[in-house]
N, C-alpha and C positions, 0 to 999 in steps of 0.2 A: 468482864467485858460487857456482861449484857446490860449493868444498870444504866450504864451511860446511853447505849441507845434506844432501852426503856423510857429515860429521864428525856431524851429528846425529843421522842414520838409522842411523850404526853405533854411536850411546851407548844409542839405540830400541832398537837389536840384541840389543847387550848385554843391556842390561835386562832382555830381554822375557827374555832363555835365564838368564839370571838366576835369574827369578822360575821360571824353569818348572823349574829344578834343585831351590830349595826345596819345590817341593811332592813331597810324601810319599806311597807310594803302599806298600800292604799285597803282599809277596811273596811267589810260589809256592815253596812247603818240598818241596825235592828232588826237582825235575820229572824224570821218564822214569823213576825210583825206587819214589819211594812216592805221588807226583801227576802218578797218567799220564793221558794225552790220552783214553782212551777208557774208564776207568772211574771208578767213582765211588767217589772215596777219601776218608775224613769217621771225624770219633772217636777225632782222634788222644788216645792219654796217656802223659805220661814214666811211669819210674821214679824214685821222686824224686832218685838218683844221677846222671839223664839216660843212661846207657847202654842202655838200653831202652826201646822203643817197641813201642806197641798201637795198631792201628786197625783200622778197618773197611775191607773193597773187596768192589765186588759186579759184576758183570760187565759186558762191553761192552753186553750189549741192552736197560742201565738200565732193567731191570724191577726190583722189591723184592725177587726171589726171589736167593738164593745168596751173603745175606748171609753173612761170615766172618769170625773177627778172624784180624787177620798181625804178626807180631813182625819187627823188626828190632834189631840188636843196634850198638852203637858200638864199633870193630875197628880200631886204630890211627886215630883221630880220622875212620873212614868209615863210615857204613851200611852195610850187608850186607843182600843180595837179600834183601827181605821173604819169610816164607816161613808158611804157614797154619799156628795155632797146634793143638798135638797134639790140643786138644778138638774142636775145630770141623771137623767136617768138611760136607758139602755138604746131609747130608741137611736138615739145621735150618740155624734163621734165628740167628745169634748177634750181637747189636747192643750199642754203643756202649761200648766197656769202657772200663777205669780202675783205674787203680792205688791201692791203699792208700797211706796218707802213710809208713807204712815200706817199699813195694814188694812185703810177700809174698802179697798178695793182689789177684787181679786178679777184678773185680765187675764183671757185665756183662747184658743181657738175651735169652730165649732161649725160643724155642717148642717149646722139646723136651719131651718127656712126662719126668713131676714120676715115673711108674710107670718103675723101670729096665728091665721087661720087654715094653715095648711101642717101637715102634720112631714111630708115627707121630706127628707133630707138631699138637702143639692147635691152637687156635684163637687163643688169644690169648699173651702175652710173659710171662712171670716174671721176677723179677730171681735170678740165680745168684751163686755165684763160686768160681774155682779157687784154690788153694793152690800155692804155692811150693815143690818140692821141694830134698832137700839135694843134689841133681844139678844143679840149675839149670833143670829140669822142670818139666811143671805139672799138679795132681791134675785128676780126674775132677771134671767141675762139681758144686757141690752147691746143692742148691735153697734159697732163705735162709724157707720155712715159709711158713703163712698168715698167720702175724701181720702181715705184710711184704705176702706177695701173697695178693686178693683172688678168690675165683673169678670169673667172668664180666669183670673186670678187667685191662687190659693195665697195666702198669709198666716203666718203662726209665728211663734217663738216670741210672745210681746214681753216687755219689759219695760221699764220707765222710773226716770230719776224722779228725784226732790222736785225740783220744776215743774216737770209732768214733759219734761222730754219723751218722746216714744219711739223704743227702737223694737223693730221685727226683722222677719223673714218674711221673702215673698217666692212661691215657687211660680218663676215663669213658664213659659212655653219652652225655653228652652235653656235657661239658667235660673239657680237657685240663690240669691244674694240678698245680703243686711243693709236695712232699709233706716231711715231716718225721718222723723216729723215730729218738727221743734212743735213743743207744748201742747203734743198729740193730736193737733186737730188741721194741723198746716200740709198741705199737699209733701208725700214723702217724694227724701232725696235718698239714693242706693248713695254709700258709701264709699272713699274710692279707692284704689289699688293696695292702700295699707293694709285693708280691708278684705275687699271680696277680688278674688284672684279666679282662673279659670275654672276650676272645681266648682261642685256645690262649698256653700258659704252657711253655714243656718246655725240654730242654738245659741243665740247672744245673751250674754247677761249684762246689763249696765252697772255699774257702781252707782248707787245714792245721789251720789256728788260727781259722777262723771268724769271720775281720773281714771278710768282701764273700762274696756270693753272686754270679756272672758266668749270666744266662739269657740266651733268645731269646725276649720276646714278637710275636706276630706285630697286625699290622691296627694298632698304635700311632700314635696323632697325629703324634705328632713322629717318625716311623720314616723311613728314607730308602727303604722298599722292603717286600717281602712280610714279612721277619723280620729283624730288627736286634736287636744285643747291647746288654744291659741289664747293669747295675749294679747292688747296693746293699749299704749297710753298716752290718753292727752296732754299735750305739753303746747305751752303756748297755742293754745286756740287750733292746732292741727295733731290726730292721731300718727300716731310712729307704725314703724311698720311691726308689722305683726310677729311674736315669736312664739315656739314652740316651750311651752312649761314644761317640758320634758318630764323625766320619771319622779316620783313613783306612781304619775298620775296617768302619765299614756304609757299601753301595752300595746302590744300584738293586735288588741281586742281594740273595738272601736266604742272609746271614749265621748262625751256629751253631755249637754247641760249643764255645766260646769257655774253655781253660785256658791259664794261666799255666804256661810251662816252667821250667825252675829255671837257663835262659839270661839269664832275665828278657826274655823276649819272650812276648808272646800269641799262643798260635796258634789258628785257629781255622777252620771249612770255608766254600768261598764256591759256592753252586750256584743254579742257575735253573728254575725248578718251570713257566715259562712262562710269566713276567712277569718283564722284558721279554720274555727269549726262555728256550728250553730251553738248561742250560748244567750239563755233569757236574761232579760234585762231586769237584774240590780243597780241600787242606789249607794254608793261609797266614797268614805270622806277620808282626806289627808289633813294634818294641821298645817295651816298655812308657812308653819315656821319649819315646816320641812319640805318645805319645796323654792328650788333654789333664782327664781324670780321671784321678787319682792311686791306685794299689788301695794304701794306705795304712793 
């Protein structure tokens, strides 16, 4: 009598490691590298070649101070020790950058005085961006005007198509929402209710070609957590409404910056603001093909 219910509890066995091999889980992008243990790494962007990479890292005492972007480069199919790019240095805050869809332009946000002769850092963000040298360098930031940035106004999270469409974040006085200005230089339009909803709104990624916008709203009904990755896509000349990419990409944890590598995987940062707990900010990617919205 006992083999039979041996034979059963090991078909249980099977099954149960079975099922727990299909499930899918979102993995950390080049731990002890570029997503290390004790800082907080977040904002990654290719070049759209993939041999270059931009992010943000800011120190172990995960304060907001000493924000910086760091390059790493792809060197016989390896990363190479991220190293702080020639603009950024300590004194300023320089956040979230991003590569143009041809790569020579890297656009990012930055508290440094718009005055080149003053040294100290404003109060609020501007959006900038450096230029690509024929070295393989990168210029002196340049400020992209007031058309763009607003005084008394913080702006971050730039991005921009093929065109030179430019979409951002602007943090108001008293709402946080994604912003638009056709061929980057045109007075921006906030987005509408597909869009940006009562919550903060921020972290947008544009597609290339501008068939999906990838954000983070935060406090959402159907959110699995503080901030979870949103969708939505242009059809006919107006965006749809936004939806929730669900797992294996949003947790508990709050999810952001959610771009598509030209690996055809998402990568995107997973951090913990203190719900459920404190938890520093890594860089990690799903293959697009396991995740069950299609960016189409």
């Amino acid at each position: 009598m006992k083999k039979p219910i041996t034979y059963i509890l090991l078909i249980v066995s099977t099954l149960s490691l079975m099922a727990q091999s299909d499930v899918i889980e979102a993995k950390v992008f080049e731990p002890g590298l570029i997503s290390l243990p004790d800082t907080w790494d977040e904002y990654l962007s290719f070049s759209p070649d993939g041999t270059l990479i931009a992010f943000n890292r800011r120190g172990a005492n995960l304060t907001y101070k000493g924000y910086r972007i760091y390059l790493t480069k792809k060197v016989n199919g390896k990363w190479t020790n991220p190293i702080a790019a020639p603009f950024s240095t300590s004194e300023f805050q320089d956040r979230a950058p991003s590569f143009s869809p041809d790569g020579n332009i890297m656009y990012f946000s930055s508290n440094r005085p718009i005055n080149s002769d003053s040294s100290t850092p404003t109060r609020r963000m501007d959006l900038w961006y450096s230029e690509k040298k024929n070295d393989g360098g990168w210029s002196e930031p340049v400020w992209m005007g007031e058309t763009i940035n607003l005084p008394g106004e913080t702006e971050g999270h730039p991005t921009v198509t093929k065109n030179g469409n430019l979409y951002f974040v602007r943090f108001g006085s008293r709402e946080t929402d994604i912003y638009f200005s056709e061929k980057g230089d045109q007075a921006p339009v906030m987005l509408g209710s597909e869009i940006n909803n009562e919550g903060p709104d921020s972290h947008p990624y544009i597609d290339p070609e501008e068939r999906f916008l990838i954000y983070t709203p935060t406090g959402r009904e159907d959110g699995y957590g503080g901030g979870d990755i949103y969708v939505s896509f242009k059809q006919q000349g107006a965006w749809t409404v936004s939806k929730n990419i669900g797992q294996p990409v949003n947790t508990e944890w709050y999810e952001y910056s959610a771009k598509v590598g030209p690996d055809g995987n998402l990568y995107f940062t997973r951090a913990g603001f203190g719900e459920p707990a404190r938890k520093a900010a890594d860089i990690y990617y799903v293959p697009l093909n396991d995740i069950k919205v299609k960016f189409k």
